[in-house]
PAMITOR-990376 format. One line per 10 residues: number of its first residue (from 1); for each residue x, y, z of N, C-alpha, C, O. Coordinates in steps of 0.05 Angstrom, whole numbers. Each point is the difference from the previous one (the first is absolute). Example, Ala and Ser with C-alpha at 12.3 -4.5 7.8 and 13.67 -1.06 7.14 Angstrom:
<pts>
1 = 264:-114:156:-18:24:0:18:24:0:21:0:13 ~ -28:21:-27:16:24:1:-15:22:14:10:22:4
</pts>
This chain:
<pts>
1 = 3899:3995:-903:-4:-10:-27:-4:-30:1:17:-15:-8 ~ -39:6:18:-7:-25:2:-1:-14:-21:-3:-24:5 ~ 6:29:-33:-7:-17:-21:32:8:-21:3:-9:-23 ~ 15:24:35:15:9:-13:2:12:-25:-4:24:1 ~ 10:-35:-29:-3:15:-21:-10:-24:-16:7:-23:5 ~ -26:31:-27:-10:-28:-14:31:-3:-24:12:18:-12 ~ -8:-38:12:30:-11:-11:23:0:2:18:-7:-16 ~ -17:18:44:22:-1:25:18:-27:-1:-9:-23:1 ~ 42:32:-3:10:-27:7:29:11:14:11:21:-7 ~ -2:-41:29:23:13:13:15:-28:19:-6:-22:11
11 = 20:34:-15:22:-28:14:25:12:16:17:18:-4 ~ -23:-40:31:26:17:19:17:-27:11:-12:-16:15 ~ 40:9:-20:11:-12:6:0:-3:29:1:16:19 ~ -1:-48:-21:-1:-13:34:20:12:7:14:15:-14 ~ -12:-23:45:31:15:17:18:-20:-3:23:7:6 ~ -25:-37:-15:22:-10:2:5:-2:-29:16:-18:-2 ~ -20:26:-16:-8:7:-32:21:28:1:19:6:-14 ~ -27:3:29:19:27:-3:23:-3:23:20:14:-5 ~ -19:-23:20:29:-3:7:14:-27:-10:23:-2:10 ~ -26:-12:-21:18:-15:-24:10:21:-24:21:-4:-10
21 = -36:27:2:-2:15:-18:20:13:12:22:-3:-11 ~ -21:14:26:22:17:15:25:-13:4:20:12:4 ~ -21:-38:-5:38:-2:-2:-1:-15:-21:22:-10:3 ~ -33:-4:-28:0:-19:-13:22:28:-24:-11:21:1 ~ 32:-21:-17:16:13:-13:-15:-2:-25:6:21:-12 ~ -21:-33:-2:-5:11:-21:-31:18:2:-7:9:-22 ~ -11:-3:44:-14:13:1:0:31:31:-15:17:8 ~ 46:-27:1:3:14:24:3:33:-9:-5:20:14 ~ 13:-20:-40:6:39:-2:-30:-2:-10:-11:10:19 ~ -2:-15:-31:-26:14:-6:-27:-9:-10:-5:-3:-24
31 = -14:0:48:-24:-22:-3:-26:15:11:-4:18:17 ~ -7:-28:-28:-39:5:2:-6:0:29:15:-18:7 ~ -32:28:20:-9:-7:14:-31:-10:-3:-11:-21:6 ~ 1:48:-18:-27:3:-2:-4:8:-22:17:16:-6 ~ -41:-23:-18:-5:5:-19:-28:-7:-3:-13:-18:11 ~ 5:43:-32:-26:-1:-4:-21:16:-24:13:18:-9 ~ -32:-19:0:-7:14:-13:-36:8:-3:-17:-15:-10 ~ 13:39:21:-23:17:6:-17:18:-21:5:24:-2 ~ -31:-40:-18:-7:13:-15:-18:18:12:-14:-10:17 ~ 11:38:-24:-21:13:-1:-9:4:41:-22:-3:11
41 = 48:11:-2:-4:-8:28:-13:18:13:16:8:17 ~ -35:3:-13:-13:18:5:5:-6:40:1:-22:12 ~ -1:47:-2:7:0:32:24:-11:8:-1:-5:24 ~ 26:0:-37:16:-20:-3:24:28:16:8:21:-11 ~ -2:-29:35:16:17:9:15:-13:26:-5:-19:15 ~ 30:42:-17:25:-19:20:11:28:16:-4:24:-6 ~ 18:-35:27:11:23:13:18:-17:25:-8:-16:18 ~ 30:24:-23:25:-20:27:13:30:11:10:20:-11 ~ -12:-24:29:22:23:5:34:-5:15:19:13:9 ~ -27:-35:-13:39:-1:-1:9:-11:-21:23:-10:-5
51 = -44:13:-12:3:-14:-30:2:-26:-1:-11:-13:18 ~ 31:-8:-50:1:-28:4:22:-9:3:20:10:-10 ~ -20:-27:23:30:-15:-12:16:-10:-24:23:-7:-5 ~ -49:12:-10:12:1:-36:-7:20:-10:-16:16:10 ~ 29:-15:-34:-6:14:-23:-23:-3:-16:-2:-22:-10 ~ -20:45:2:-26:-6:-4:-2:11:-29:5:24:-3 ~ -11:-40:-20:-8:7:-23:-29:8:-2:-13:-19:7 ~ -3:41:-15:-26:-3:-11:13:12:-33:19:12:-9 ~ -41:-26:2:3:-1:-32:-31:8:-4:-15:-19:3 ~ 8:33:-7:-21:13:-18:-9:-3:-25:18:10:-14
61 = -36:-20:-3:-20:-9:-29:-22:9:4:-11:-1:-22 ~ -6:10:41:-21:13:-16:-11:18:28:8:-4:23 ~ -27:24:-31:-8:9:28:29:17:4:19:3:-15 ~ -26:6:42:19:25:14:-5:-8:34:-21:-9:11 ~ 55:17:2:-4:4:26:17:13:8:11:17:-15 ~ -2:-20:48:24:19:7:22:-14:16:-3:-23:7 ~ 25:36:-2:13:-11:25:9:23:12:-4:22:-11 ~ 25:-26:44:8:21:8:24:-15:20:1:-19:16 ~ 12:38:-25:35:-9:15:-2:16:21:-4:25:-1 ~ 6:-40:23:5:20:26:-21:10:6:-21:-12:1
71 = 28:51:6:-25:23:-4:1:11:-17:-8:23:2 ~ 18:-30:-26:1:20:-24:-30:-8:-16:-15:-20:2 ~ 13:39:-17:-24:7:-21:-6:-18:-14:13:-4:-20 ~ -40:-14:30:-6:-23:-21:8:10:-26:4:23:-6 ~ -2:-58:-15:5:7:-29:-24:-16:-10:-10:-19:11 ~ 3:31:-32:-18:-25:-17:15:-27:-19:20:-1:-13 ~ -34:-11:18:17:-29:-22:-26:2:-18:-22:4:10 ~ 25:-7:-36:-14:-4:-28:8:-22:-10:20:-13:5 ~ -39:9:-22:0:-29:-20:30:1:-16:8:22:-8 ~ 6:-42:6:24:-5:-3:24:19:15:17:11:-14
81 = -17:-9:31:16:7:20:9:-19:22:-12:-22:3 ~ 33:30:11:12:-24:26:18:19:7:11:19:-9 ~ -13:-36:36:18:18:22:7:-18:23:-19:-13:11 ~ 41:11:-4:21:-15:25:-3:8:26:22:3:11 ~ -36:-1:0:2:13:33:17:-22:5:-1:-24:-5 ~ 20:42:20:30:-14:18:-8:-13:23:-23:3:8 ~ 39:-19:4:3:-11:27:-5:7:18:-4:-24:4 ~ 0:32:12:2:5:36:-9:33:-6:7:19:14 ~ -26:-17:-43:-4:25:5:-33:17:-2:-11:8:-20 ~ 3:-6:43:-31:8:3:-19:14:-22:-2:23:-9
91 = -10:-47:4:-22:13:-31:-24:-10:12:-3:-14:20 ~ -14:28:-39:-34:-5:-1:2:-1:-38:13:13:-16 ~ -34:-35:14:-7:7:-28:-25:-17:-4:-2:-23:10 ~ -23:40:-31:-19:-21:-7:-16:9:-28:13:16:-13 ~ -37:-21:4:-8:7:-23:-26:16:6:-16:0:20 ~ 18:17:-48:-17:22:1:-29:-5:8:-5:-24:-2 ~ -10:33:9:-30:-3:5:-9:2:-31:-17:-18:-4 ~ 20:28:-10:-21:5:-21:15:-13:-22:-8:6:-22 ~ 31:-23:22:9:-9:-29:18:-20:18:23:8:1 ~ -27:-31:11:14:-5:18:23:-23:-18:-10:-11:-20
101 = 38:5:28:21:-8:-18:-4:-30:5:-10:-14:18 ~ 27:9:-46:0:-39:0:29:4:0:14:14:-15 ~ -7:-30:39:28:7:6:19:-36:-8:-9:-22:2 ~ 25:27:-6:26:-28:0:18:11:18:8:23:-5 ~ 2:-37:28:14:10:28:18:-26:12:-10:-22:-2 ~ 29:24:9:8:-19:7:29:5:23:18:12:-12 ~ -13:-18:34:13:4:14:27:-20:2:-1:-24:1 ~ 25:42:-2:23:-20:-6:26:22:14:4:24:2 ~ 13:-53:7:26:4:11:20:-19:-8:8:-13:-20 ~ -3:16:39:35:-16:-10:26:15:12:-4:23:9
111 = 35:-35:-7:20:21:-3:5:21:-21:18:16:4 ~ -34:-15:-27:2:12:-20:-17:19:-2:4:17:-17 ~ -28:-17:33:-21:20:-12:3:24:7:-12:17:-13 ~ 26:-9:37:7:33:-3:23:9:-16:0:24:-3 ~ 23:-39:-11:3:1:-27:-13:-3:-19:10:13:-19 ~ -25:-21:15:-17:1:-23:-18:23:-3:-4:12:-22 ~ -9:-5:51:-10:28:-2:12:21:-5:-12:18:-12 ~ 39:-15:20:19:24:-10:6:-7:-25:-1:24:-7 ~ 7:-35:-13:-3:-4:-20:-19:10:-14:5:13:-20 ~ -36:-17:31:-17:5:-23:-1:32:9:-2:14:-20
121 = 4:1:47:4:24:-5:16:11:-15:-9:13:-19 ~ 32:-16:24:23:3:-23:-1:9:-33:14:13:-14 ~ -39:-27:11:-14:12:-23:-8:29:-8:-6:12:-21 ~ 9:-8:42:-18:37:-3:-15:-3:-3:-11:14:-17 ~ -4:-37:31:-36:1:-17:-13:18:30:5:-7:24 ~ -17:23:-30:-24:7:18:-28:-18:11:-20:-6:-13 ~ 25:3:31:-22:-19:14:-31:20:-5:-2:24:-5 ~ -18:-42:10:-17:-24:-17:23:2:-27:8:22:-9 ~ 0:-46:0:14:-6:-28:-29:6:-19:-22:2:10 ~ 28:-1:-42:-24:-9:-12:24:-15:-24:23:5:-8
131 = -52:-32:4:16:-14:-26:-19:-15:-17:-22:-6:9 ~ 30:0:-35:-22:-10:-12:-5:-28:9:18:-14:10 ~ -46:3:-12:-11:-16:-3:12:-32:-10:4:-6:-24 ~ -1:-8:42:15:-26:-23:-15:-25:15:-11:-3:22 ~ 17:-17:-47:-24:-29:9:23:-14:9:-5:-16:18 ~ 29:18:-25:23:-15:-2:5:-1:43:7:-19:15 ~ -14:48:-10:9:9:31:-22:-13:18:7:-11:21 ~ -37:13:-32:-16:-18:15:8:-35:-3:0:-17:18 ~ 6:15:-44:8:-34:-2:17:1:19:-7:-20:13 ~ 24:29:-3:26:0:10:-8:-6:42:9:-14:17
141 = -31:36:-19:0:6:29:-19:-32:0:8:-19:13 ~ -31:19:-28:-7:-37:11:18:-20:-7:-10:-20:10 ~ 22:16:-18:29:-12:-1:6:-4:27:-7:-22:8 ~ 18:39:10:7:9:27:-22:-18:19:2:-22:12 ~ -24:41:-14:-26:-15:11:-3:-24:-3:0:-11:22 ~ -3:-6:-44:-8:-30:0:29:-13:4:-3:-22:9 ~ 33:29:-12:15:-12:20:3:-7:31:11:-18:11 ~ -25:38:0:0:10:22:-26:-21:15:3:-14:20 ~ -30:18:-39:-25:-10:19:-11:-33:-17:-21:-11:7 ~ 37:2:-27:4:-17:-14:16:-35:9:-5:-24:1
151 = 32:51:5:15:-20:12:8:13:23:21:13:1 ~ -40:-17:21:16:21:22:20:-19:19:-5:-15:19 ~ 27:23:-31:24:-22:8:25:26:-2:4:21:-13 ~ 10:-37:35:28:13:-10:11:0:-33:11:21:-5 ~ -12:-38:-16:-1:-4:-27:-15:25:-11:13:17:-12 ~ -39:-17:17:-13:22:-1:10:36:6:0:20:-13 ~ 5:-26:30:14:26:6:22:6:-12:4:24:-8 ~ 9:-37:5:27:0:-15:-6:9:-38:10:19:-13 ~ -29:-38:6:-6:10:-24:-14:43:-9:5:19:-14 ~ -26:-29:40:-10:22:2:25:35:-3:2:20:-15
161 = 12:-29:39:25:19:6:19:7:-31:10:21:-8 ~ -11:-44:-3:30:1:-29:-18:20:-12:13:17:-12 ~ -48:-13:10:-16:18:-17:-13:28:10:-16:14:-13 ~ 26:-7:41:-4:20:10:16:24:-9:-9:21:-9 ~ 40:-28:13:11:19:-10:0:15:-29:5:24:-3 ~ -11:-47:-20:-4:5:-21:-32:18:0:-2:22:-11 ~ -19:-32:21:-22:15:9:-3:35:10:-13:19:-9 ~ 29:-21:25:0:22:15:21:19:-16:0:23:7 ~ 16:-30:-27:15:18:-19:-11:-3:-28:15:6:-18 ~ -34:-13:13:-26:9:-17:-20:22:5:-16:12:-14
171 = 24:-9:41:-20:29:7:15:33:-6:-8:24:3 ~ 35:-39:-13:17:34:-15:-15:0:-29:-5:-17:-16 ~ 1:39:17:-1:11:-30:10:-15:-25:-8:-4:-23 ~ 25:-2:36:17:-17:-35:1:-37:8:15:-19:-6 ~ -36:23:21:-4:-22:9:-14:-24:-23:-22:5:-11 ~ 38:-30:6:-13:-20:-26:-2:-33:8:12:-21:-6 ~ -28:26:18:-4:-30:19:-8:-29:-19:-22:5:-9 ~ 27:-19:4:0:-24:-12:-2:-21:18:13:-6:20 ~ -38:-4:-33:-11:-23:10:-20:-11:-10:-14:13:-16 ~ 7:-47:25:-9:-9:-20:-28:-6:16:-4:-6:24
181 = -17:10:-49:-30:0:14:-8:-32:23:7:-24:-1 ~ -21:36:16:-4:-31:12:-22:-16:-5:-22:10:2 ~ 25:-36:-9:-22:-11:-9:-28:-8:19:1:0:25 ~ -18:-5:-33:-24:-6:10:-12:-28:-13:-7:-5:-23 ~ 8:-12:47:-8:-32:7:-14:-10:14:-6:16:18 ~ -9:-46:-14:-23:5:11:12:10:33:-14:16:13 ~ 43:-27:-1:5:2:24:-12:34:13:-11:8:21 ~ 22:4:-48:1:38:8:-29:1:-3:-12:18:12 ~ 0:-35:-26:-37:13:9:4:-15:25:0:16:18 ~ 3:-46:-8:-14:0:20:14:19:28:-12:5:21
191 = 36:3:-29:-4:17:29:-4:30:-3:9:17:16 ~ -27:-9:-43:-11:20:-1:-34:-3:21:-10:12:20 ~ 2:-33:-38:-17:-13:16:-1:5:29:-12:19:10 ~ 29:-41:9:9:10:20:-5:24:8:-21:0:13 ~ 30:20:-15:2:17:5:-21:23:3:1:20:14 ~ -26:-30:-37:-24:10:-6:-20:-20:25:-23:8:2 ~ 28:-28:13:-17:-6:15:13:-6:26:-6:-19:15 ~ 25:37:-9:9:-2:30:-14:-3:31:8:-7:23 ~ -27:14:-31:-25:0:21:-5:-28:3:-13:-2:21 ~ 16:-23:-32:-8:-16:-6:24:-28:7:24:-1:-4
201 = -44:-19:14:16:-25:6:-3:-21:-29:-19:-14:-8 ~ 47:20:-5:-2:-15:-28:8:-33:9:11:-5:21 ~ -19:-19:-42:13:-24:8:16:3:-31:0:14:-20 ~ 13:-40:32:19:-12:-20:-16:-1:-32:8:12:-20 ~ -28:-26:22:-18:-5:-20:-18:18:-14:-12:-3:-21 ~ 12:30:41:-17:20:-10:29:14:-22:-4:0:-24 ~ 23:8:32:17:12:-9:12:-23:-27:13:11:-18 ~ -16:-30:16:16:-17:-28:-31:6:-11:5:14:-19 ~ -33:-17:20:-25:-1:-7:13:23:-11:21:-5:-13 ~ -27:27:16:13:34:-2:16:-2:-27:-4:12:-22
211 = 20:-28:30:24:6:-26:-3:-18:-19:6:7:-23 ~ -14:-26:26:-15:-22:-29:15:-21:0:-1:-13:-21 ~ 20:2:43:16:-18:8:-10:-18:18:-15:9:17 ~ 20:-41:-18:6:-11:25:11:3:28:20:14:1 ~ -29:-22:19:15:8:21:28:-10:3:15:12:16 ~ -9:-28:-26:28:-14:0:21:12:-13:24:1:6 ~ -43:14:-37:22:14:-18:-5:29:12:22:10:6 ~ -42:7:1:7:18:9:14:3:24:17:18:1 ~ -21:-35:21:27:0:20:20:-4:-8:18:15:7 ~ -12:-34:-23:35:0:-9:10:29:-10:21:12:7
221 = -46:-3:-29:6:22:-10:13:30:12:15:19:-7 ~ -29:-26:25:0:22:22:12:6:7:2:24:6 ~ 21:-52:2:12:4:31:32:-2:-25:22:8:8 ~ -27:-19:-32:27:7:-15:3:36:-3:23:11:-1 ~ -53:8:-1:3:26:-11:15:14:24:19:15:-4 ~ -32:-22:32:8:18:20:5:-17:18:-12:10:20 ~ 27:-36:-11:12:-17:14:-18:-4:27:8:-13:19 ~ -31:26:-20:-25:-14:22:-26:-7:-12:-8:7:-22 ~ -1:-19:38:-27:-17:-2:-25:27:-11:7:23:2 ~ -34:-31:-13:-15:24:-6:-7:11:27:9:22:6
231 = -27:-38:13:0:5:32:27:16:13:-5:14:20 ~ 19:-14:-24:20:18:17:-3:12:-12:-14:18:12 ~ 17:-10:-37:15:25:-18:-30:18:7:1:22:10 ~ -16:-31:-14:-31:12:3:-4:15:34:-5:24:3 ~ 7:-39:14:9:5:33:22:29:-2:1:21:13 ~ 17:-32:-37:33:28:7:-22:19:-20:13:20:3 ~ -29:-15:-15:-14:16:-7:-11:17:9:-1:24:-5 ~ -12:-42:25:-22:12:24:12:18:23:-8:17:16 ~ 33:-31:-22:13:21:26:14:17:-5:16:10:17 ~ -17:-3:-38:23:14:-24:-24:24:7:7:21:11
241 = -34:-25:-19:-29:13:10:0:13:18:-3:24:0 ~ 6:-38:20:-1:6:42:19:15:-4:-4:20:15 ~ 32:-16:-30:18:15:9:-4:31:2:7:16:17 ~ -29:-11:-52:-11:19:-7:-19:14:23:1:23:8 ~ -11:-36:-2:-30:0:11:13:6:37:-14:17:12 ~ 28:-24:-2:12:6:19:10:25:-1:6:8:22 ~ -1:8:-39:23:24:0:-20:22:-19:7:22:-7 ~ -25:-31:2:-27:17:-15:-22:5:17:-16:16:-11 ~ 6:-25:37:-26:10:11:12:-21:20:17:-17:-1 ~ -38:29:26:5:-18:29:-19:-21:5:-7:-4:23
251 = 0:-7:-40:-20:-30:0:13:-15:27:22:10:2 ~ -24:-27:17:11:-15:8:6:-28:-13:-17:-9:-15 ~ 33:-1:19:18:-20:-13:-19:-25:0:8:-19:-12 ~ -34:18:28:-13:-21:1:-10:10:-25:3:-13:-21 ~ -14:33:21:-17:5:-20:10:5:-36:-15:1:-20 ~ 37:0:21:10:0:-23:5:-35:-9:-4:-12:-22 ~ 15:2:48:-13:-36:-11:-17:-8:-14:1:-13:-20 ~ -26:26:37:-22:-2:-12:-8:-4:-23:-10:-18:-12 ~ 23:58:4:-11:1:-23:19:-15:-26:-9:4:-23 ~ 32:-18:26:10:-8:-11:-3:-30:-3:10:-13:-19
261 = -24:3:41:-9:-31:-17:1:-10:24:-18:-17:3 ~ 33:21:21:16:-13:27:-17:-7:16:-3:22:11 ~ -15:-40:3:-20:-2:21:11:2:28:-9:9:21 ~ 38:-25:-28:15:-2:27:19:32:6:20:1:-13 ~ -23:9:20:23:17:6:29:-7:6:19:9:-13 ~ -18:-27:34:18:-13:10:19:-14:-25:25:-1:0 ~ -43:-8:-23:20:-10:-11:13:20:-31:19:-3:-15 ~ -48:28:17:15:9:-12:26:19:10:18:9:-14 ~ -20:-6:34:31:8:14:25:-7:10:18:12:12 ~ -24:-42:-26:19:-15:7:15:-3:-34:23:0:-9
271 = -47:-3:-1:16:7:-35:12:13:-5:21:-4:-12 ~ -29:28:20:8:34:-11:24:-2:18:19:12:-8 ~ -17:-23:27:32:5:23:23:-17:-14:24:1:0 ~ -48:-23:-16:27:-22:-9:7:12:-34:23:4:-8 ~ -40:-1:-3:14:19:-19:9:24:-8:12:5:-21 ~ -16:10:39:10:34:6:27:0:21:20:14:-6 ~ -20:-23:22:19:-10:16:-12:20:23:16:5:18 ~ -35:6:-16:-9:17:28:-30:-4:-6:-10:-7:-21 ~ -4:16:50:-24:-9:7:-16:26:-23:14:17:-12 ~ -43:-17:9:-11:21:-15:1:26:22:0:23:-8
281 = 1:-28:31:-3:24:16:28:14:2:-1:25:5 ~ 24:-35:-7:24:2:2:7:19:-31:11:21:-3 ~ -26:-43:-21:13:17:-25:-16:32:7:12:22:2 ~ -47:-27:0:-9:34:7:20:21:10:7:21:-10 ~ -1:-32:32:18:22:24:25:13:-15:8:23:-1 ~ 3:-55:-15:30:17:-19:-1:25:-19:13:19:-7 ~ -39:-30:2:-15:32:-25:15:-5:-26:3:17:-17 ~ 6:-44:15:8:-10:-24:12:23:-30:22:9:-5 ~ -49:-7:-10:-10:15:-29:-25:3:1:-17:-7:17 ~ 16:19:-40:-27:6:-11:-18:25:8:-22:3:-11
</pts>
């Protein structure tokens, strides 16, 4: 899947991002690893067979797919449905060929999350769950997301985590999630922006040009919204990209430079090592998400 999905977005916590996460007490029982969200993912398929080390949400909105625990009898997932594949336990799952699913998925642990999983069984709900539709649950899950790839800080995570659990117990039936819409500013176009020309070596001046700012006020701006410069945050973008693109098709790593703006290889592997906390060949091998 060389081009992945058109409006693909996904975020996987660095390693030293997630082991601060792992003993820091207000995000240690239960935090995000990987998160992401796949419209209309057509060919979009997974299979571990010693399973993950977390707990795996797909959440289902439109389209249909399947999963499969173990060797038991695939299930279908349908539009508003979700389902938890457990820990350390061997699944395959992906979307239909002929109606393929826009999935919201997100992988999370903690000391709490196999409590939390027995819990939501506890429900008597029968897996695939089905539940209605709510804007309140998507506000909620980018909430999560733009804590997470916004401010990707321990701060970040921490915020992120206080809204997971409330998140993830919105997916019961009597589930009534509250939250408040998020606004849209020039900052959130420009790293929509961003994001729409990743292929591409932006400057300082192209990106404040972009947003209708000076370069002086859009850098300040910037770096007050998400505590870095537009150049990095734009760079942690790109490799936010490579992470995808590494664990989606076997491009070689030069070549995904490439196509991502990088002339040097060298240095884009020295980025991706310094903000991921492992080399790109290193995150491939872990088999991360996605």
């Amino acid at each position: 899947m060389k081009e992945g999905f058109q409006g693909q977005r996904a975020y996987s916590l660095p390693v030293p991002l997630l082991d601060e996460a792992a003993s820091h007490p207000l995000c240690q029982n239960l935090y995000v690893t990987d998160i992401g969200f796949y419209p209309v993912a057509r060919a979009h398929k997974r299979s571990r067979r010693l399973g993950s080390a977390q707990y795996i949400l797909l959440y289902c909105v439109q389209g249909t797919g399947w999963y499969q625990l173990r060797q038991e009898t695939k299930q279908p997932l349908r539009a508003n449905q979700w389902i938890i594949l457990p820990a350390q336990v061997p699944h395959k799952y992906g979307a239909d060929e002929a109606t393929p699913w826009t999935i919201y998925w997100l992988h999370f642990t903690g000391a709490h999350a196999g409590v939390l999983h027995a819990h939501l069984q506890e429900q008597e709900l029968q897996p695939p769950v089905t539940i209605v539709p709510s804007e309140e649950r998507i506000e909620l899950f980018e909430a999560i997301f733009g804590y997470l790839t916004l401010v990707p800080s321990l701060a970040g995570i921490v915020q992120a985590s206080a809204r997971l659990l409330h998140f993830l117990l919105t997916l019961l039936p009597a589930g009534n999630p509250l939250v408040s819409p998020l606004t849209t500013d020039s900052i959130g176009q420009s790293i929509h922006f961003m994001r729409e020309h990743l292929g591409q070596s932006l400057t300082v001046q192209e990106l404040a040009t972009q947003a209708g700012l000076s370069i002086s006020h859009y850098s300040a701006l910037f770096r007050k919204h998400t505590g870095r410069s537009p150049i990095l945050f734009f760079n942690f973008l790109k490799v936010q990209e490579a992470c995808q693109r590494l664990t989606q098709n076997h491009l070689r790593v030069n070549e995904i430079a490439r196509e991502l703006g990088f002339e040097d290889v060298y240095y884009f592997s020295r980025l991706f090592t310094k903000l991921m906390g492992v080399s790109p060949r290193k995150f491939r091998q872990a088999d991360r998400a996605y």
